[in-house]
C-alpha positions as CSV (number, residue, x, y, z in Angstrom):
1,X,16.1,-14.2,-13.5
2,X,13.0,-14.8,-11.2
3,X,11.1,-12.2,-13.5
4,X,12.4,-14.7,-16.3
5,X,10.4,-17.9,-14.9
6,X,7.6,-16.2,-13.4
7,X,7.0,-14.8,-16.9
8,X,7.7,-18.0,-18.6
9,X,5.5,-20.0,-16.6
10,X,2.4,-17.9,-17.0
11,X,3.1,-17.8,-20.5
12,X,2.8,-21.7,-20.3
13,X,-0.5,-21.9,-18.3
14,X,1.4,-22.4,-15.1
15,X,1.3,-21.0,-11.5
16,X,3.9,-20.2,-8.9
17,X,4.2,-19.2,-5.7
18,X,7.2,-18.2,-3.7
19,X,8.1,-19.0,0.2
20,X,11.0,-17.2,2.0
21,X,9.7,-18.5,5.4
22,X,11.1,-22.1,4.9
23,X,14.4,-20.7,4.4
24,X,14.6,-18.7,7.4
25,X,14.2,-21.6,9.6
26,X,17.6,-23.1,9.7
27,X,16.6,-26.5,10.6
28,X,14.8,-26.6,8.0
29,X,17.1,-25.3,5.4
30,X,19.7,-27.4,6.4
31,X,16.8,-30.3,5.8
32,X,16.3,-28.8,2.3
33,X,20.3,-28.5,1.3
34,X,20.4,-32.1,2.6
35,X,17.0,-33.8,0.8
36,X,18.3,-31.8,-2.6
37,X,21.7,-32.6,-2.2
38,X,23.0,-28.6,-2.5
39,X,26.5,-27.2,-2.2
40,X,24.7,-24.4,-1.1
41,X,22.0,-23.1,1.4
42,X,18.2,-22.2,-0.4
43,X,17.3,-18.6,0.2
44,X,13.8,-19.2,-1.5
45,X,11.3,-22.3,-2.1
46,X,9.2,-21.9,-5.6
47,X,5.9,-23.7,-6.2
48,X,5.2,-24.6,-9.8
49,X,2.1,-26.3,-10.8
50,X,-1.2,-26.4,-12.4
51,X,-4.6,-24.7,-10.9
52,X,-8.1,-24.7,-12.1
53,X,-9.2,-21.2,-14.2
54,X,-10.0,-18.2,-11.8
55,X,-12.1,-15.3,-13.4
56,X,-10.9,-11.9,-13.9
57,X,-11.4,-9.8,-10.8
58,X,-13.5,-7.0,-11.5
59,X,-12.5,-3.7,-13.0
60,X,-13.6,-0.5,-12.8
61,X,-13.9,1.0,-15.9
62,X,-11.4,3.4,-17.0
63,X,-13.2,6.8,-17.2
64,X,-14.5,6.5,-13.2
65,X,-10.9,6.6,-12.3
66,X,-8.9,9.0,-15.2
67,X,-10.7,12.4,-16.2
68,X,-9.2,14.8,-18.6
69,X,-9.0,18.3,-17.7
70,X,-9.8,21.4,-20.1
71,X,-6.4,23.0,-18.9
């Protein structure tokens, strides 16, 4: 399913990012489950938003890394 939003939100000119850390603190997951009213306890805090346009990182281009051999 994560694959499933991740995809979907790059496909719609969105960002995420993903925190673990804040559930591992149990104060402070007990502060989430409380603040968002959960039955449950989060595992995982997800970031969606908007950012400004990055450029591509550089490449290398393709024939400095695969060679064919005459075997």
């Amino acid at each position: 399913m994560k694959r499933c939003i991740l995809l979907e939100a790059t496909r719609l000119d969105f960002v995420v990012s993903l925190a673990s850390q804040v559930a591992e603190v149990p104060s402070t997951r007990d502060r989430l489950r409380k603040e968002l009213d959960l039955d449950f306890y989060p595992l995982l805090l997800m970031r969606v938003g908007k950012a400004a346009p990055t450029p591509a990182s550089k490449r290398r281009d393709v024939s400095m890394i695969i060679s064919e051999t005459g075997d």
